[in-house]
ROBA-190095 format. One record per atom (N, C-alpha, C, O): x, y, z; atom name; residue number from 1. Coordinates in nm, 3 decimals. Layout:
      east     north        up   atom    nr
         X         Y         Z     CA   NUM
...
//
This chain:
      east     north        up   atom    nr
    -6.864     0.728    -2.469      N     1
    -6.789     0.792    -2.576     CA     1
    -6.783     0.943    -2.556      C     1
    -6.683     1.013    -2.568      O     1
    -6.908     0.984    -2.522      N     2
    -6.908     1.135    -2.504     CA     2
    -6.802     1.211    -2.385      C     2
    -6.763     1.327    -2.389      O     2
    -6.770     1.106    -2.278      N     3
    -6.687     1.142    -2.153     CA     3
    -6.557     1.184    -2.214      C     3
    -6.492     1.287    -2.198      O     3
    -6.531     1.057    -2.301      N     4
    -6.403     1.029    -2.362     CA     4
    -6.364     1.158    -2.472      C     4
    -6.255     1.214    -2.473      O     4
    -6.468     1.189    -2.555      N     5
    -6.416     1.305    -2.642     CA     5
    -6.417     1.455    -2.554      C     5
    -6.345     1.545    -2.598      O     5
    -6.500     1.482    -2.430      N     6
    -6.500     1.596    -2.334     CA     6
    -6.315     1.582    -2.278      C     6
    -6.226     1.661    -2.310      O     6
    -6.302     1.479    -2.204      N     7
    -6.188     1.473    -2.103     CA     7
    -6.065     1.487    -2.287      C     7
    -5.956     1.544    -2.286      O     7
    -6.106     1.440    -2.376      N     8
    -6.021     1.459    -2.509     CA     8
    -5.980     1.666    -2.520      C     8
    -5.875     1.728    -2.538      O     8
    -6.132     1.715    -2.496      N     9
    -6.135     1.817    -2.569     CA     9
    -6.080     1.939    -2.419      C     9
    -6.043     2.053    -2.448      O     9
    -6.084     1.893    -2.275      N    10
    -6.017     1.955    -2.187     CA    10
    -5.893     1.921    -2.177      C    10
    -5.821     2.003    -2.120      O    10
    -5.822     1.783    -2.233      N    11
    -5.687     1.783    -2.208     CA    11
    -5.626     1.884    -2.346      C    11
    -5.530     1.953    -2.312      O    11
    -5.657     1.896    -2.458      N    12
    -5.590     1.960    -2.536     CA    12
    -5.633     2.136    -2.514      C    12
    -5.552     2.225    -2.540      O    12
    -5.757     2.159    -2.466      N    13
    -5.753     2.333    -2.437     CA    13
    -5.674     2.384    -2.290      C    13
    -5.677     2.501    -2.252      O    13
    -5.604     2.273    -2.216      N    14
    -5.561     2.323    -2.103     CA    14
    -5.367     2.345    -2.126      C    14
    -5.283     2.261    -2.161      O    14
    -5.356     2.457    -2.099      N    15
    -5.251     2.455    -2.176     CA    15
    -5.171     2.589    -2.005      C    15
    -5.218     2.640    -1.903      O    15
    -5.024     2.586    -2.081      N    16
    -4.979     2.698    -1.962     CA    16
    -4.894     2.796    -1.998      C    16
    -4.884     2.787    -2.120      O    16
    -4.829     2.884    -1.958      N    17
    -4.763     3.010    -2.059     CA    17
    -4.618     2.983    -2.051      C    17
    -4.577     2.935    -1.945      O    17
    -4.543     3.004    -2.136      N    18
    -4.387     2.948    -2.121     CA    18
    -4.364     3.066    -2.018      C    18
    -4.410     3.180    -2.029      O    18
    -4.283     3.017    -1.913      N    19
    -4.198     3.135    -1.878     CA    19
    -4.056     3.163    -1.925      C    19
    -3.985     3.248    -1.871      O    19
    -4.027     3.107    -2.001      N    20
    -3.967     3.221    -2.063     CA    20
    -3.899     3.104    -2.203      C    20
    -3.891     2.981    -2.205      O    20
    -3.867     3.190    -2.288      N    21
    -3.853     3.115    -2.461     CA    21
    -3.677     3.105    -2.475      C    21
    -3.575     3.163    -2.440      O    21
    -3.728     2.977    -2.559      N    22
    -3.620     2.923    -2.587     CA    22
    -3.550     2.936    -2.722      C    22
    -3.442     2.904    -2.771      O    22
    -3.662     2.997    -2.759      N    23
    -3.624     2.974    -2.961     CA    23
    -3.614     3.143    -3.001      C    23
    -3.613     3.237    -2.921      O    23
    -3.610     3.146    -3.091      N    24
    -3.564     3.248    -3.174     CA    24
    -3.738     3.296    -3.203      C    24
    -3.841     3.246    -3.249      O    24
    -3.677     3.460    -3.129      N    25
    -3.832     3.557    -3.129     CA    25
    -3.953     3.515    -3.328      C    25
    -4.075     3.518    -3.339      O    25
    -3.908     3.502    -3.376      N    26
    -3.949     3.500    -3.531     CA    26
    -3.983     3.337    -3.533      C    26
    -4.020     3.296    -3.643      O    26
    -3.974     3.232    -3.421      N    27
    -4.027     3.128    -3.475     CA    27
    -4.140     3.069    -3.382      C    27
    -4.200     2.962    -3.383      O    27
    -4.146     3.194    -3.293      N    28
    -4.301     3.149    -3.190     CA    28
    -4.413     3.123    -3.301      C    28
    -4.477     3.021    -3.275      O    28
    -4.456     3.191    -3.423      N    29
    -4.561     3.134    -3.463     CA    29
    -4.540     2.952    -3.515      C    29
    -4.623     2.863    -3.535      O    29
    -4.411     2.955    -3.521      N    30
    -4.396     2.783    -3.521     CA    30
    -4.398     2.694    -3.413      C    30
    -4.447     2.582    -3.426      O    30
    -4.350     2.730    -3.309      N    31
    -4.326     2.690    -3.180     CA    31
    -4.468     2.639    -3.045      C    31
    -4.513     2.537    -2.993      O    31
    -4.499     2.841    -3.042      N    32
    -4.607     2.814    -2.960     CA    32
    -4.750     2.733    -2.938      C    32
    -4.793     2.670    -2.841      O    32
    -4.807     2.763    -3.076      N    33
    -4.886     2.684    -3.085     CA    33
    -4.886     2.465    -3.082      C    33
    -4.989     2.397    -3.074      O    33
    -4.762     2.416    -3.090      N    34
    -4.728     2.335    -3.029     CA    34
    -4.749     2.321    -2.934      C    34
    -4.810     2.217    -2.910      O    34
    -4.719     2.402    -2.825      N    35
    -4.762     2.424    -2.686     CA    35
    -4.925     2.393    -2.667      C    35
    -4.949     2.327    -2.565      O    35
    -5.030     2.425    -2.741      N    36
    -5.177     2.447    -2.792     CA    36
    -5.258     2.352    -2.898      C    36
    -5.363     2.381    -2.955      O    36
    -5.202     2.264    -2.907      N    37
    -5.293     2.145    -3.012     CA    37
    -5.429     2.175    -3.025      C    37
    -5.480     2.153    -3.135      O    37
    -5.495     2.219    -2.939      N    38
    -5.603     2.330    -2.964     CA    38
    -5.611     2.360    -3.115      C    38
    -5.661     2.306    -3.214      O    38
    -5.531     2.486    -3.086      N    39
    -5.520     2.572    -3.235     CA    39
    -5.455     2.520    -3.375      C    39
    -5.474     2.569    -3.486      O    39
    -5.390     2.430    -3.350      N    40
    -5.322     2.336    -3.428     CA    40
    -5.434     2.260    -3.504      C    40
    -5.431     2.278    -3.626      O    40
    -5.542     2.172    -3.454      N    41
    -5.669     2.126    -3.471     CA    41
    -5.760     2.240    -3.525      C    41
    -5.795     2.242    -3.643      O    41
    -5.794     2.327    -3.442      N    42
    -5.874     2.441    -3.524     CA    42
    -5.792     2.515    -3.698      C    42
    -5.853     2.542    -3.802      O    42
    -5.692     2.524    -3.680      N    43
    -5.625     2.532    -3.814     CA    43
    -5.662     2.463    -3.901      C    43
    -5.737     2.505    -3.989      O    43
    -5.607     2.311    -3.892      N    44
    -5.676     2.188    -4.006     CA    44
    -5.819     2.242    -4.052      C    44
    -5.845     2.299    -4.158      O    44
    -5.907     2.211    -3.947      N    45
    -6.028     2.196    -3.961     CA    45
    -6.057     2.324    -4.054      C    45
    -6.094     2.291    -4.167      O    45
    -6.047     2.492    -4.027      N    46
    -6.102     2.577    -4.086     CA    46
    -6.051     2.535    -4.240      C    46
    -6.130     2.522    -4.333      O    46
    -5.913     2.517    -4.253      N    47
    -5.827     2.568    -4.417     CA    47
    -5.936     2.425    -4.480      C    47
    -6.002     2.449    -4.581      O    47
    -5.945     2.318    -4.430      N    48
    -6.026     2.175    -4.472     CA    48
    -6.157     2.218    -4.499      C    48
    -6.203     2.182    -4.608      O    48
    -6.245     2.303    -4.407      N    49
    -6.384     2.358    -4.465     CA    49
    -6.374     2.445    -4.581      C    49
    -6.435     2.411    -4.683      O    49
    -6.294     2.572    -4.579      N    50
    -6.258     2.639    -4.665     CA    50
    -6.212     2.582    -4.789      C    50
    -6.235     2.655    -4.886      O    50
    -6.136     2.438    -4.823      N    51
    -6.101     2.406    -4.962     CA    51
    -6.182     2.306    -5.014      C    51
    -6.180     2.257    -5.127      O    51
    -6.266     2.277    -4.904      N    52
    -6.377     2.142    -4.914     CA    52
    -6.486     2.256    -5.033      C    52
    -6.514     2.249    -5.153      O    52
    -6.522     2.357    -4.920      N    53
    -6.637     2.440    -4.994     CA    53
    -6.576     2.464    -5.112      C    53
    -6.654     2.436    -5.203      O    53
    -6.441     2.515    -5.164      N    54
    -6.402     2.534    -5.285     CA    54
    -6.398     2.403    -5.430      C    54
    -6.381     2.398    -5.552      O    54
    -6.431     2.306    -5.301      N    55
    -6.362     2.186    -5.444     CA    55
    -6.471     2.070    -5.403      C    55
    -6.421     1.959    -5.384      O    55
    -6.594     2.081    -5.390      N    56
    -6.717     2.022    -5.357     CA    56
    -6.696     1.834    -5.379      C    56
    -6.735     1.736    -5.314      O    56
    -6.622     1.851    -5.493      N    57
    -6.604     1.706    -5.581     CA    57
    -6.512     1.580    -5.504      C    57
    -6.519     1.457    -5.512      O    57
    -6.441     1.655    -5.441      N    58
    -6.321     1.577    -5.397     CA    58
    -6.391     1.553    -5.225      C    58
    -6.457     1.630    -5.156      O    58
    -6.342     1.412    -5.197      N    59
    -6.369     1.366    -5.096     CA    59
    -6.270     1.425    -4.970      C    59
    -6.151     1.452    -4.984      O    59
    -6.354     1.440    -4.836      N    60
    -6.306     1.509    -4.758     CA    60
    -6.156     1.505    -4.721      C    60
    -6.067     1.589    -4.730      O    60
    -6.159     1.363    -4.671      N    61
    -5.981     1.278    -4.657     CA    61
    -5.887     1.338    -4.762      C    61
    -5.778     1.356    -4.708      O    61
    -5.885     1.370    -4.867      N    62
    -5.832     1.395    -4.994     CA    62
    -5.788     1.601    -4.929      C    62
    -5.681     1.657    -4.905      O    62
    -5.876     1.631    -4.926      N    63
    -5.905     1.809    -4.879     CA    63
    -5.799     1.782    -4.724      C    63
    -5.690     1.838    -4.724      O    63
    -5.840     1.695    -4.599      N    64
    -5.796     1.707    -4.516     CA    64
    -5.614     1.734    -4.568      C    64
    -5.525     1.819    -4.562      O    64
    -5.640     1.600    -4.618      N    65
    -5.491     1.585    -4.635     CA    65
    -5.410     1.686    -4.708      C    65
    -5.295     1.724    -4.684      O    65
    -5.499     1.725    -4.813      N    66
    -5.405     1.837    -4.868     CA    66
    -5.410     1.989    -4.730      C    66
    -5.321     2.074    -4.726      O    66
    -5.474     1.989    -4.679      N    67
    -5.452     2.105    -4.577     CA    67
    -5.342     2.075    -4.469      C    67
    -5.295     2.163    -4.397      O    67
    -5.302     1.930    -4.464      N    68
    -5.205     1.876    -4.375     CA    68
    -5.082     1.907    -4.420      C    68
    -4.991     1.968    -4.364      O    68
    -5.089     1.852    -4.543      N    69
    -4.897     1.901    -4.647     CA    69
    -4.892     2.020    -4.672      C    69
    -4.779     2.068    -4.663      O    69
    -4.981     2.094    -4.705      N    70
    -4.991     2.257    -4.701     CA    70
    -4.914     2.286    -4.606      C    70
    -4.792     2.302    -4.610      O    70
    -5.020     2.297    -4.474      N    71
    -4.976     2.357    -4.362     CA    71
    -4.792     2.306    -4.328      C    71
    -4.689     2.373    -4.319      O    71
    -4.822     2.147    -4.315      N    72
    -4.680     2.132    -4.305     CA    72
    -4.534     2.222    -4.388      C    72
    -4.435     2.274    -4.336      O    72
    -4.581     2.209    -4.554      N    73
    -4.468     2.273    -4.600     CA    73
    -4.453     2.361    -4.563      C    73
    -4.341     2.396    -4.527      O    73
    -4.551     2.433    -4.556      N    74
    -4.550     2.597    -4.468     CA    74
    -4.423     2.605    -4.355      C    74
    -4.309     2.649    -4.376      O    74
    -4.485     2.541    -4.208      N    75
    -4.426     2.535    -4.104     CA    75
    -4.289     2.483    -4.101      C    75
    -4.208     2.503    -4.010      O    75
    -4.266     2.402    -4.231      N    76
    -4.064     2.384    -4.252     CA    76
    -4.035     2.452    -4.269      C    76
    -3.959     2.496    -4.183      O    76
    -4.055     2.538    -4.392      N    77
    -4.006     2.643    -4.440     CA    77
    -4.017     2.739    -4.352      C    77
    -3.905     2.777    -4.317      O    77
    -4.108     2.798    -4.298      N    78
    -4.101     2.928    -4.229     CA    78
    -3.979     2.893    -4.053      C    78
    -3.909     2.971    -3.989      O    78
    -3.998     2.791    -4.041      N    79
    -3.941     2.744    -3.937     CA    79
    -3.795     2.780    -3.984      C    79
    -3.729     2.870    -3.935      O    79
    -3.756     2.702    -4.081      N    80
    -3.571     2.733    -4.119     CA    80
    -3.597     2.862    -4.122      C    80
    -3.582     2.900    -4.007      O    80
    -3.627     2.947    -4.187      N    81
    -3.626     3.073    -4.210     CA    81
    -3.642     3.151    -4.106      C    81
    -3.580     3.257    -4.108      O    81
    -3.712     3.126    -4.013      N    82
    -3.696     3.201    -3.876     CA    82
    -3.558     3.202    -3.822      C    82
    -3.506     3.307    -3.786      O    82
    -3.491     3.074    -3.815      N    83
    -3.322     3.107    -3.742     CA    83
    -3.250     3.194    -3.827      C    83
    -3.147     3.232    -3.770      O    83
    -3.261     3.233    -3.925      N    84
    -3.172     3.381    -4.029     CA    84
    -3.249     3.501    -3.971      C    84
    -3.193     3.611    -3.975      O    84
    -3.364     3.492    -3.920      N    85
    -3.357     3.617    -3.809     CA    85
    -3.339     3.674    -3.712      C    85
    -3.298     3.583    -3.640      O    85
    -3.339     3.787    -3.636      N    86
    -3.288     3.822    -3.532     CA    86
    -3.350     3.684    -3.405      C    86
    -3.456     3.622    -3.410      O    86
    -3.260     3.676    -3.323      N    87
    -3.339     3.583    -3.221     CA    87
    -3.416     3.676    -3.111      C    87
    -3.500     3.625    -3.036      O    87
    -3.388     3.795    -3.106      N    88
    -3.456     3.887    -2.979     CA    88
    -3.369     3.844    -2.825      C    88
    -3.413     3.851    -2.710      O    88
    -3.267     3.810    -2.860      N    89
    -3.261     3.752    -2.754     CA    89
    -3.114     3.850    -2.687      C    89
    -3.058     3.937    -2.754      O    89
    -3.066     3.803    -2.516      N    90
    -2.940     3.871    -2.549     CA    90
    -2.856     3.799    -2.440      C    90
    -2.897     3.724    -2.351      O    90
    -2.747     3.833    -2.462      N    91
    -2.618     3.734    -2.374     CA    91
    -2.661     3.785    -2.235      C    91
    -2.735     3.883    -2.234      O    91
    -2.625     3.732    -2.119      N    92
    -2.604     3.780    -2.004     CA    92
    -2.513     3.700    -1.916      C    92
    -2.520     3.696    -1.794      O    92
    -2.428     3.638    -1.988      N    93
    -2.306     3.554    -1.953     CA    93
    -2.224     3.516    -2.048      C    93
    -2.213     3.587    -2.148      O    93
    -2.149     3.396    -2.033      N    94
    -2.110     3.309    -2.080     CA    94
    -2.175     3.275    -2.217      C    94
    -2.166     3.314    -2.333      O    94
    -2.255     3.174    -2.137      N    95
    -2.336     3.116    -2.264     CA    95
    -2.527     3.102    -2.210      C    95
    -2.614     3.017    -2.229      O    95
    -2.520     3.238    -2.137      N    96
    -2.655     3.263    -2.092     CA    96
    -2.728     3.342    -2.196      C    96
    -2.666     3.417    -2.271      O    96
    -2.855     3.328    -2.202      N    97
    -2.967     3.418    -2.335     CA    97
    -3.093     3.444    -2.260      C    97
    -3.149     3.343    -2.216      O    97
    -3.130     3.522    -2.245      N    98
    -3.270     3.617    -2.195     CA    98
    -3.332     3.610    -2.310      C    98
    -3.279     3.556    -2.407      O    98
    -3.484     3.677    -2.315      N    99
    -3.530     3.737    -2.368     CA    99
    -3.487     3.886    -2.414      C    99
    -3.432     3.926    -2.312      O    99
    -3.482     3.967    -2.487      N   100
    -3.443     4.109    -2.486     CA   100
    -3.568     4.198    -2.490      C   100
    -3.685     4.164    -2.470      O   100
    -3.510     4.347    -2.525      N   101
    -3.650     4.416    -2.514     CA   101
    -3.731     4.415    -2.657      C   101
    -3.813     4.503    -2.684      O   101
    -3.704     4.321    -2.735      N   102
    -3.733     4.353    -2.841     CA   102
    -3.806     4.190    -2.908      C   102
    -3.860     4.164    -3.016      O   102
    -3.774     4.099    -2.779      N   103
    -3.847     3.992    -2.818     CA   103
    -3.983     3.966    -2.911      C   103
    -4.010     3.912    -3.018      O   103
    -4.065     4.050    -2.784      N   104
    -4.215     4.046    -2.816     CA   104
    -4.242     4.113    -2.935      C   104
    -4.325     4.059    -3.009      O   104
    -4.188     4.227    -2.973      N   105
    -4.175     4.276    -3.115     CA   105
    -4.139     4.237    -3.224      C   105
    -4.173     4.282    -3.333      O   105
    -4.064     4.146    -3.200      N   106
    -4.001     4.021    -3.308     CA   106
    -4.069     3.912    -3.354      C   106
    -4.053     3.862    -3.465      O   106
    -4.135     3.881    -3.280      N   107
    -4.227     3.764    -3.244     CA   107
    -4.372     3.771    -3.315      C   107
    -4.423     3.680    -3.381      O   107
    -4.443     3.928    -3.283      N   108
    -4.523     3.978    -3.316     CA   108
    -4.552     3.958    -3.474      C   108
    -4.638     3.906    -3.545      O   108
    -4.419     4.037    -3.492      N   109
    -4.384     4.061    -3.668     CA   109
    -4.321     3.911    -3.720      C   109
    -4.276     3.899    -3.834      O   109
    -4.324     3.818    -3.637      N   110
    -4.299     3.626    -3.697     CA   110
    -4.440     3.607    -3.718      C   110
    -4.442     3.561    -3.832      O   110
    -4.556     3.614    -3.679      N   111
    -4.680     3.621    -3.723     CA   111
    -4.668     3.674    -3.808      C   111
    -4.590     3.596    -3.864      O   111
    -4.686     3.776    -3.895      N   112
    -4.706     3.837    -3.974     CA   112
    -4.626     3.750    -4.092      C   112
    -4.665     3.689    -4.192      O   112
    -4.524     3.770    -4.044      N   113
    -4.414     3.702    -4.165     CA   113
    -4.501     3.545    -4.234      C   113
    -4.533     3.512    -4.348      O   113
    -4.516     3.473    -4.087      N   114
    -4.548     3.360    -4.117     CA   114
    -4.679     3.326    -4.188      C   114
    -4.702     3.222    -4.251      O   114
    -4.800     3.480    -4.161      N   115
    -4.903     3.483    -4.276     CA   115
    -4.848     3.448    -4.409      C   115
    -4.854     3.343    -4.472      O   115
    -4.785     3.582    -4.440      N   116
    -4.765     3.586    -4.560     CA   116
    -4.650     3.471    -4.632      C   116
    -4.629     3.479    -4.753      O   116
    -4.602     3.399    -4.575      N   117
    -4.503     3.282    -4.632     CA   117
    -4.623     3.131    -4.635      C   117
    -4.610     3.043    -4.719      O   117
    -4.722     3.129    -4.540      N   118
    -4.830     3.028    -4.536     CA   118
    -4.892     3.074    -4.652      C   118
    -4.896     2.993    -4.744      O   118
    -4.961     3.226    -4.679      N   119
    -5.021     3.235    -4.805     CA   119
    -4.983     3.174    -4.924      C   119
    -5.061     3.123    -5.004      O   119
    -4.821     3.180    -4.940      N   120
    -4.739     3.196    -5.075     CA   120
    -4.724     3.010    -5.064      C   120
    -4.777     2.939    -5.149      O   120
    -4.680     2.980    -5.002      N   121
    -4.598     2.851    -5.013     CA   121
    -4.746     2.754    -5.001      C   121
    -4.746     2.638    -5.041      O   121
    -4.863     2.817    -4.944      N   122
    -4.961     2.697    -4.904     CA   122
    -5.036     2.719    -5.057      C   122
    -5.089     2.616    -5.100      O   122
    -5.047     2.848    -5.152      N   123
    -5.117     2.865    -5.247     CA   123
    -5.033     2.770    -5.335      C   123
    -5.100     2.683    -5.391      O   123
    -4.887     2.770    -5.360      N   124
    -4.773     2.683    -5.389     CA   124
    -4.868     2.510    -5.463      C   124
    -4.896     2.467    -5.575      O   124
    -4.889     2.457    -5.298      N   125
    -4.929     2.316    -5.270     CA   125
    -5.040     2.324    -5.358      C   125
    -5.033     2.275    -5.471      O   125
    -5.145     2.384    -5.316      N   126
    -5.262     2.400    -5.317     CA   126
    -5.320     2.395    -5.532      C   126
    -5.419     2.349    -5.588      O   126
    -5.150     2.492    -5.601      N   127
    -5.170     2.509    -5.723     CA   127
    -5.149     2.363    -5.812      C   127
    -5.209     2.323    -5.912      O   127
    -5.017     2.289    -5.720      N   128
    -4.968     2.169    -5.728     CA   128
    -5.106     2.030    -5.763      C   128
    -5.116     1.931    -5.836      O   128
    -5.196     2.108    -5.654      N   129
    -5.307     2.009    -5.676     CA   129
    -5.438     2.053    -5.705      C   129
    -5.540     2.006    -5.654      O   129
    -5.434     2.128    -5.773      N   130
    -5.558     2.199    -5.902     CA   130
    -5.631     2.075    -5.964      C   130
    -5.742     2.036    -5.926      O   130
    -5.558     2.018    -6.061      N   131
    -5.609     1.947    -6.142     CA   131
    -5.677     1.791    -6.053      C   131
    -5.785     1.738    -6.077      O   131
    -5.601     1.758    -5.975      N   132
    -5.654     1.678    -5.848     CA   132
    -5.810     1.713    -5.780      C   132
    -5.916     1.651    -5.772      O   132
    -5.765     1.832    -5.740      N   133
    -5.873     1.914    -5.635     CA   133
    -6.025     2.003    -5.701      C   133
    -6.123     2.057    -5.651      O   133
    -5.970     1.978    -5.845      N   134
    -6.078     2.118    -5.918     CA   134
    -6.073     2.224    -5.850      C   134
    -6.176     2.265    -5.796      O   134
    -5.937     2.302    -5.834      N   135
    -5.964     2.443    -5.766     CA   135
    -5.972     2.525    -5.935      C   135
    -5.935     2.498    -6.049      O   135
    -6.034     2.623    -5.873      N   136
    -6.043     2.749    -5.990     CA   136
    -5.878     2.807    -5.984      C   136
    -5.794     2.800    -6.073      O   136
    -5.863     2.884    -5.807      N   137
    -5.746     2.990    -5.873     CA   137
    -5.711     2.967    -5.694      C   137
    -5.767     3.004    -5.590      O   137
    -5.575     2.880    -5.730      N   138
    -5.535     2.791    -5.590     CA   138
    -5.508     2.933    -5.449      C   138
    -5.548     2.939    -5.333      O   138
    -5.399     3.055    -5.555      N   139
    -5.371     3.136    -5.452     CA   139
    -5.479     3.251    -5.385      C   139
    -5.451     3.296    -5.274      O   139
    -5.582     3.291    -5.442      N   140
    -5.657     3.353    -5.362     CA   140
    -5.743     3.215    -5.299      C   140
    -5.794     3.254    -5.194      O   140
    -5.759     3.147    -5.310      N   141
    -5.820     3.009    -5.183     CA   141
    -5.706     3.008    -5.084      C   141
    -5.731     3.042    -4.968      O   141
    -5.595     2.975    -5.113      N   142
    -5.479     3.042    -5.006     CA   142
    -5.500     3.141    -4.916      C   142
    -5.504     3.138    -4.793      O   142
    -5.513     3.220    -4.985      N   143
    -5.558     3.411    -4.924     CA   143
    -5.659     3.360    -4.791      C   143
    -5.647     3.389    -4.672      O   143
    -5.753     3.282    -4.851      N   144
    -5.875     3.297    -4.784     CA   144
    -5.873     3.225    -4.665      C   144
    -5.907     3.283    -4.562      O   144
    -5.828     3.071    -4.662      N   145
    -5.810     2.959    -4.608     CA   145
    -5.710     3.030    -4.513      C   145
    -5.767     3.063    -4.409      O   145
    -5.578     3.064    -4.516      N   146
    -5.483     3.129    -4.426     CA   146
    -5.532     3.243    -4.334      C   146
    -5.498     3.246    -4.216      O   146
    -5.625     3.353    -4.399      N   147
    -5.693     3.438    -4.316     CA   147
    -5.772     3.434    -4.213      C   147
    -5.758     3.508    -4.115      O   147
    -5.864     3.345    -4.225      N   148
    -5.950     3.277    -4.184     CA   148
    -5.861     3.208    -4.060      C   148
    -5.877     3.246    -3.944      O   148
    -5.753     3.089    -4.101      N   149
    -5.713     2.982    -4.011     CA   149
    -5.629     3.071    -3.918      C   149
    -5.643     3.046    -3.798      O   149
    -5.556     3.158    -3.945      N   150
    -5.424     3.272    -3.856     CA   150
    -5.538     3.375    -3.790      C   150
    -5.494     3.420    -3.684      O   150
    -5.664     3.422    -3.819      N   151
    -5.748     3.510    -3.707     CA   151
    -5.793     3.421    -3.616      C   151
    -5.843     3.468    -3.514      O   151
    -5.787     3.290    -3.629      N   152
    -5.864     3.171    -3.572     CA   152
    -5.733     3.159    -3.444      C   152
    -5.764     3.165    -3.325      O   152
    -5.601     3.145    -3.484      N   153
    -5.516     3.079    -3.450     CA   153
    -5.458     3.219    -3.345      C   153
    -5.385     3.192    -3.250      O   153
    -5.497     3.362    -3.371      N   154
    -5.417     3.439    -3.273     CA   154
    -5.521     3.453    -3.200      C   154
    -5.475     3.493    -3.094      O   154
    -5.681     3.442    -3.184      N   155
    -5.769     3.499    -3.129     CA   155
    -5.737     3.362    -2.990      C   155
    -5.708     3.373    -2.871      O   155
    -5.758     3.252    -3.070      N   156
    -5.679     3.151    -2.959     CA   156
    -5.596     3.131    -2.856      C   156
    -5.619     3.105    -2.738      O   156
    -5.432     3.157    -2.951      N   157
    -5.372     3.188    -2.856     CA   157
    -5.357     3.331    -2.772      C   157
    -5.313     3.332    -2.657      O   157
    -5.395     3.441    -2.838      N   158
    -5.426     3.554    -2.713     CA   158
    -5.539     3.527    -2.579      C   158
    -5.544     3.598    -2.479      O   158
    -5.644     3.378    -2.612      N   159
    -5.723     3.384    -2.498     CA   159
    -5.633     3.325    -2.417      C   159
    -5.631     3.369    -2.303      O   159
    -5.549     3.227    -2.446      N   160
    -5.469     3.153    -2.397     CA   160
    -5.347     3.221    -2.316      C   160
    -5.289     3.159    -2.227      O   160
    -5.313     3.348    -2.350      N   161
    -5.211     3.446    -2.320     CA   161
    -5.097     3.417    -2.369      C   161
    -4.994     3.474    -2.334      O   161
    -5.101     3.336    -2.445      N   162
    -4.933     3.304    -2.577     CA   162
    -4.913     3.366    -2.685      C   162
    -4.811     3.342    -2.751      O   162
    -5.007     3.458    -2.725      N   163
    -4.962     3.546    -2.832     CA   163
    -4.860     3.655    -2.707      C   163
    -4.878     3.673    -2.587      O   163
    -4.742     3.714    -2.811      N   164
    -4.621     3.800    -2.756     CA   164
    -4.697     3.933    -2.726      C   164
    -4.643     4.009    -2.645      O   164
    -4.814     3.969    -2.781      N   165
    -4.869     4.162    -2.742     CA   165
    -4.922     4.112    -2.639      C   165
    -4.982     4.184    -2.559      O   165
//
């Protein structure tokens, strides 16, 4: 069993760097980490410790899951909302698209964006299921759970070399 969860835990940290992007600079924080199931897994797990410790009562499966629809609503939403922004990108033909010089700067600031829309929309879920969960005060557990899971999630992918700086 132990072989099986090692060769588990090297196939998901082995990962490789896009050469070059396909999506719109503002939706790498949706995108890349796909690339990284890694960090995808470390996400669950932290926001799940973080609302577990907040809501002691409720059984873990119950916490997982609400950190699953969280995160998910999050990642729809911020996902549509990334194509209404700039793509970073630029013609060099026909119907050719580069990267531009302004990709990685775009990209950068899609993190950021995507904090603060995970805070709002995951505190959202999170308020949705108060009375479920026994939370005290859903959006600063948001605050906390998102902070926590996004320093987790860039320290990751920068070892990985997929964060855009």
């Amino acid at each position: 069993m132990k072989k099986y969860l090692l060769a588990l835990l090297v196939l998901l940290s082995s990962t490789s760097a896009m050469a070059n992007a396909i999506f719109p600079a503002f939706a790498s924080p949706y995108v890349v980490p796909a690339f990284f199931p890694l960090a995808l897994i470390a996400v669950l797990c932290i926001e799940t410790i973080i609302y577990k410790l907040a809501s002691k009562k409720t059984p873990i499966f119950q916490v997982f899951l609400l950190a699953g629809v969280a995160n998910g609503a999050s990642w729809i939403t911020g996902f549509i909302i990334s194509f209404f922004l700039p793509s970073g990108h630029i013609s060099v033909g026909d119907q050719a698209f580069i990267m531009g010089p302004d990709f990685k700067l775009y990209a950068s600031w899609g993190y950021v964006i995507a904090y603060v829309l995970s805070v709002i929309i995951e505190g959202f879920v999170v308020k949705a299921s108060v009375k479920k969960m026994h939370f005290n005060s859903p959006f600063p557990l948001s605050f906390y759970a998102n902070s926590a899971s996004y320093s987790a999630l860039v320290v990751l992918l920068w070892s990985q070399e997929l964060m855009p700086i």
